[in-house]
KEDRENDO-723302 format. One record per atom (N, C-alpha, C, O): residue number from 1; atom name; x, y, z. Coordinates in steps of 0.1 Angstrom, whole numbers, plus 5000, padded with zeros to 4 digits. Layout:
<sites>
+-------+------+------+------+------+
| tordo | dogu |    u |    v |    w |
+-------+------+------+------+------+
|   NUM |   CA |    X |    Y |    Z |
...
+-------+------+------+------+------+
</sites>
This chain:
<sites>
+-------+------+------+------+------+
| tordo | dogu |    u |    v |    w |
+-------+------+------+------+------+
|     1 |    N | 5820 | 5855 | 7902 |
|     1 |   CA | 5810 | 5848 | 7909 |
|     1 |    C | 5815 | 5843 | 7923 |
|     1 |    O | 5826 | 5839 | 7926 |
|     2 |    N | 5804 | 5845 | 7931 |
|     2 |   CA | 5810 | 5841 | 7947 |
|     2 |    C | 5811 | 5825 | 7950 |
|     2 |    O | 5807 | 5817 | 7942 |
|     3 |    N | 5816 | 5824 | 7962 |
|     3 |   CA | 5813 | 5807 | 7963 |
|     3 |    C | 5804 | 5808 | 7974 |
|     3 |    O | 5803 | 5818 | 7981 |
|     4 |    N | 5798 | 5796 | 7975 |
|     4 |   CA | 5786 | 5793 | 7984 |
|     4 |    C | 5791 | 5799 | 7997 |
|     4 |    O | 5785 | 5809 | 8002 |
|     5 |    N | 5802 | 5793 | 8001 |
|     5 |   CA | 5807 | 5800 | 8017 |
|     5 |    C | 5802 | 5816 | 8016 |
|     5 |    O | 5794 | 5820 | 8025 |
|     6 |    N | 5805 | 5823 | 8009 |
|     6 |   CA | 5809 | 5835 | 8007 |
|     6 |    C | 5795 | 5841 | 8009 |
|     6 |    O | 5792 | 5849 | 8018 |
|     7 |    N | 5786 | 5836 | 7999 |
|     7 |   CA | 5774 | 5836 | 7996 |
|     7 |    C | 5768 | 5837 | 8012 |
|     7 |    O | 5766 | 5846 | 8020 |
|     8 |    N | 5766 | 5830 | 8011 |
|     8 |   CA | 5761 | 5825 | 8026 |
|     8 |    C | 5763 | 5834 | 8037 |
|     8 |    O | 5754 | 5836 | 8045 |
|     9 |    N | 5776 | 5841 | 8038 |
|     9 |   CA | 5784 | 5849 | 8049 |
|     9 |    C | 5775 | 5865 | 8047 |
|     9 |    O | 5771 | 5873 | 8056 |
|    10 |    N | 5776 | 5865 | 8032 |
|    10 |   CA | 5773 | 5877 | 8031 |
|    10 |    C | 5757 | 5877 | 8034 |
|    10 |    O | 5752 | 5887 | 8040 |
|    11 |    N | 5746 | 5865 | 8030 |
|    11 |   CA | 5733 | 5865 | 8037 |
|    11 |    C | 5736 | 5872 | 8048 |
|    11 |    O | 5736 | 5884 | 8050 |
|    12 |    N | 5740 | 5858 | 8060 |
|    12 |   CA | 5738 | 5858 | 8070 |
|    12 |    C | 5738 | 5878 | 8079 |
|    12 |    O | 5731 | 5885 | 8086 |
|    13 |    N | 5754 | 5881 | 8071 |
|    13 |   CA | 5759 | 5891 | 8079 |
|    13 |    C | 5742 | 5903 | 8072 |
|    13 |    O | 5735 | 5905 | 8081 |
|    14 |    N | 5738 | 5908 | 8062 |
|    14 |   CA | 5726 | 5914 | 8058 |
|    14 |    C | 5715 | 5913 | 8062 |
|    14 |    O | 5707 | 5922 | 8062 |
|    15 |    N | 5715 | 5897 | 8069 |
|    15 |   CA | 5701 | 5896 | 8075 |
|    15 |    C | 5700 | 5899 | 8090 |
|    15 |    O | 5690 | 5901 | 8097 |
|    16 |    N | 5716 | 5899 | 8095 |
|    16 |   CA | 5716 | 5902 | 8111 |
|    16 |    C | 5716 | 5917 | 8109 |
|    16 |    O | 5709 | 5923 | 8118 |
|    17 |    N | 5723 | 5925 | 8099 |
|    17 |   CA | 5718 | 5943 | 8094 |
|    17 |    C | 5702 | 5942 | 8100 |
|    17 |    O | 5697 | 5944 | 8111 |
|    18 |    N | 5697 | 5937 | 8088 |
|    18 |   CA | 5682 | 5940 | 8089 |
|    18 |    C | 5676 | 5937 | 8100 |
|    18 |    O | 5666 | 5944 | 8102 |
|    19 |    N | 5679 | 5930 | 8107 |
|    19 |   CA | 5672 | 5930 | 8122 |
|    19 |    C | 5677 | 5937 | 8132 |
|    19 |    O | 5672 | 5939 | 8143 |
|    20 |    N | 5689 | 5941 | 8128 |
|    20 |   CA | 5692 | 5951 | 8139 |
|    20 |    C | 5685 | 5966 | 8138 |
|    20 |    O | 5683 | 5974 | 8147 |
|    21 |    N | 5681 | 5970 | 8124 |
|    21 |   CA | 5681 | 5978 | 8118 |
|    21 |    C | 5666 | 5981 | 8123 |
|    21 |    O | 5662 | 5991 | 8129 |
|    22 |    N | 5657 | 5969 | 8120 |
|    22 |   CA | 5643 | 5966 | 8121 |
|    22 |    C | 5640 | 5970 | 8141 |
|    22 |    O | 5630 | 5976 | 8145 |
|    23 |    N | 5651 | 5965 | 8149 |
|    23 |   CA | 5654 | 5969 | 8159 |
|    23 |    C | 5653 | 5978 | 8167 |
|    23 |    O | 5645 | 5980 | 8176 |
|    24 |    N | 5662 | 5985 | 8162 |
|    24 |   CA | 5661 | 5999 | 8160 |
|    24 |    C | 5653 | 6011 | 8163 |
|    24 |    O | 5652 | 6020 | 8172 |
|    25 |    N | 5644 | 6005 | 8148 |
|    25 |   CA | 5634 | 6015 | 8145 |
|    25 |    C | 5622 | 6013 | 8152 |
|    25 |    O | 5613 | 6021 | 8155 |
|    26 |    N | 5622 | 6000 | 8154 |
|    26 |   CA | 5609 | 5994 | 8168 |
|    26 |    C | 5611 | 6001 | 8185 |
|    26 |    O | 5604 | 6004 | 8194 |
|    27 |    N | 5624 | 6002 | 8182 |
|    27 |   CA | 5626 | 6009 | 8198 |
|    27 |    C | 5625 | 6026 | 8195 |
|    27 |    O | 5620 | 6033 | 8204 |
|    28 |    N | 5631 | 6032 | 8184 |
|    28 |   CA | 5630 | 6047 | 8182 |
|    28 |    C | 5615 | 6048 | 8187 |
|    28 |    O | 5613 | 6052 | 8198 |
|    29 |    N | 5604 | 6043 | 8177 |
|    29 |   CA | 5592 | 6042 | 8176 |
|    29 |    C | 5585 | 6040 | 8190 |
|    29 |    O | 5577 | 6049 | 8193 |
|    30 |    N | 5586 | 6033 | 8196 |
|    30 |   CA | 5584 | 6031 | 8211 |
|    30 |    C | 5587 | 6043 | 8221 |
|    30 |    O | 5580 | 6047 | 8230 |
|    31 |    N | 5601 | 6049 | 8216 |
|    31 |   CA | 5602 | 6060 | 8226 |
|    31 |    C | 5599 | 6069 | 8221 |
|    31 |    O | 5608 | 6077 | 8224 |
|    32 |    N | 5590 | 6075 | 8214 |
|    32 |   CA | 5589 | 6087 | 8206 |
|    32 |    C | 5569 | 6083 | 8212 |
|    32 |    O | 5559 | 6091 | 8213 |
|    33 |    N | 5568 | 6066 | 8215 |
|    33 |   CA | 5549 | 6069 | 8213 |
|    33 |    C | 5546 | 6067 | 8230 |
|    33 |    O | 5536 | 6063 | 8235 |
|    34 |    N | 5558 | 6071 | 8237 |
|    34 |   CA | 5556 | 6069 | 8256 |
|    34 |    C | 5553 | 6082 | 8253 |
|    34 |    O | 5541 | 6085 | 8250 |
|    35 |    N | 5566 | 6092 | 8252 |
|    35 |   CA | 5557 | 6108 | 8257 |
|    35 |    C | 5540 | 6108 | 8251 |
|    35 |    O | 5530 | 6106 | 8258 |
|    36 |    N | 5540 | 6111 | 8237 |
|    36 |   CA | 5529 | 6111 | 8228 |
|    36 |    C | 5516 | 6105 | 8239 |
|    36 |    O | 5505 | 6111 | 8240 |
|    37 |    N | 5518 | 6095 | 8243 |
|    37 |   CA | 5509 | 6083 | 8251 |
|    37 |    C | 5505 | 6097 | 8264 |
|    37 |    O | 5494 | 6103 | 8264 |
|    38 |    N | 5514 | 6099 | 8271 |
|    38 |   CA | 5515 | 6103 | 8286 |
|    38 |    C | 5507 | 6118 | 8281 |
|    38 |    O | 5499 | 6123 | 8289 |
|    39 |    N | 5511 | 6124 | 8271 |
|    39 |   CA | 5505 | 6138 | 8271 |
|    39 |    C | 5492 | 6139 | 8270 |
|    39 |    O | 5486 | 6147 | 8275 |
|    40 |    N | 5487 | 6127 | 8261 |
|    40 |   CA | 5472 | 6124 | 8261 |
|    40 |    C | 5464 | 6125 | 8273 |
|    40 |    O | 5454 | 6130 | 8277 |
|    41 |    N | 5475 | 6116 | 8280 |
|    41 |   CA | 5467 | 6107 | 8296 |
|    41 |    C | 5467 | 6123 | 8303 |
|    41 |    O | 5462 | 6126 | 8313 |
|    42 |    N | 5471 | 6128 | 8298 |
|    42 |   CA | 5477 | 6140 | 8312 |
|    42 |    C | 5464 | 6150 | 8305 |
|    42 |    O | 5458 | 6159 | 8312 |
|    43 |    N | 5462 | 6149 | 8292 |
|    43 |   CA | 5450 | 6160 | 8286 |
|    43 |    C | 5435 | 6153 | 8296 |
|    43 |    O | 5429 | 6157 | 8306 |
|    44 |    N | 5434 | 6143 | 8288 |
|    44 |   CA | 5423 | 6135 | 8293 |
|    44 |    C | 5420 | 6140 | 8308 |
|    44 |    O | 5411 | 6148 | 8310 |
|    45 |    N | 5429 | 6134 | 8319 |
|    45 |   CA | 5428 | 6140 | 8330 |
|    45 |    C | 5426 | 6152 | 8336 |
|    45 |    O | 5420 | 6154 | 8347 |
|    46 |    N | 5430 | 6162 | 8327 |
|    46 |   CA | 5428 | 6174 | 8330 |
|    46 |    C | 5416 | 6180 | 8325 |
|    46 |    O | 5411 | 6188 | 8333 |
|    47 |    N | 5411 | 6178 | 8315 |
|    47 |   CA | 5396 | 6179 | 8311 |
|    47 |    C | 5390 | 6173 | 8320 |
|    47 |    O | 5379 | 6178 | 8322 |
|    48 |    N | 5393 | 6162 | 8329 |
|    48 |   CA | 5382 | 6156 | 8336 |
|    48 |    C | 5383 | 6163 | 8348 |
|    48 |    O | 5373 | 6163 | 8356 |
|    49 |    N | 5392 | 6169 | 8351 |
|    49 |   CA | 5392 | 6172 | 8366 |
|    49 |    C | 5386 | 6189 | 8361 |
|    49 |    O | 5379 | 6195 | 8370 |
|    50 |    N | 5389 | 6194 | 8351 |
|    50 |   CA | 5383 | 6208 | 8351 |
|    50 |    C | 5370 | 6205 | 8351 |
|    50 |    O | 5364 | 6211 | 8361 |
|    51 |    N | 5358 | 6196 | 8343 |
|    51 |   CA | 5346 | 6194 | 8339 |
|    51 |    C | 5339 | 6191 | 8356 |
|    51 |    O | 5327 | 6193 | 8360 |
|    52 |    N | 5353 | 6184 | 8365 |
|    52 |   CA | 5346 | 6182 | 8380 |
|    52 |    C | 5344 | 6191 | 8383 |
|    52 |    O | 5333 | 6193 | 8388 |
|    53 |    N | 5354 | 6202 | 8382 |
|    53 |   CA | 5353 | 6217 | 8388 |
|    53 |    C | 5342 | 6225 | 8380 |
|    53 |    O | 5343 | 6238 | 8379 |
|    54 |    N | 5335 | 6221 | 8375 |
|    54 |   CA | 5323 | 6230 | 8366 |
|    54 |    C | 5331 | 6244 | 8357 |
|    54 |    O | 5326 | 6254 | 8352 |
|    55 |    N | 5346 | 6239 | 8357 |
|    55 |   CA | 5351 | 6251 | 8348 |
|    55 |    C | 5342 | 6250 | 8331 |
|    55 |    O | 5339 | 6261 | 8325 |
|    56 |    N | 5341 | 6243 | 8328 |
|    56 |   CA | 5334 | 6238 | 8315 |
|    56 |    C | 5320 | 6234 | 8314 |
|    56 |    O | 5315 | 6224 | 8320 |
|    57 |    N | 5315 | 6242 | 8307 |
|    57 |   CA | 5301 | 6235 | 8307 |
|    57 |    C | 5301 | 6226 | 8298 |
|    57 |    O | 5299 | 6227 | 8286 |
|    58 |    N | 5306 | 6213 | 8305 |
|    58 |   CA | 5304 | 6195 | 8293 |
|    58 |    C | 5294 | 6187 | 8303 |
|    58 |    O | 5291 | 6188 | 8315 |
|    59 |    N | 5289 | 6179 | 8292 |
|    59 |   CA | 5284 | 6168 | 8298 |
|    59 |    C | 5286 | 6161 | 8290 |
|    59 |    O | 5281 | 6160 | 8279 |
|    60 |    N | 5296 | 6152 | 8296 |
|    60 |   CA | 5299 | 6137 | 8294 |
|    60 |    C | 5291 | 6125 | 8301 |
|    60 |    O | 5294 | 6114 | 8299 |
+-------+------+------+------+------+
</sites>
């Protein structure tokens, strides 16, 4: 059986893991949803600018 100090150390050091960890995966996530984001904006845009040029028959 551990003693409280010990106890405690090993919390602390598991719970600073998990937020680094949690960290991490918030920032992987982030950079993986900019491109994702920008290719949209860049579709979007280009649909609109062809629909200006009458390449498409849309009506939006």
């Amino acid at each position: 059986m551990q003693s409280k100090p010990a106890k405690r150390e090993n919390q602390e050091y598991f719970a600073a893991w998990d937020k680094k960890i949690e960290r991490t995966w918030t920032r992987m996530l982030a950079d993986m949803a900019i491109p994702i984001v920008i290719f949209i904006m860049l579709n979007i845009f280009t649909i609109a600018i062809l629909v200006k040029l009458n390449v498409y028959d849309l009506n939006f």
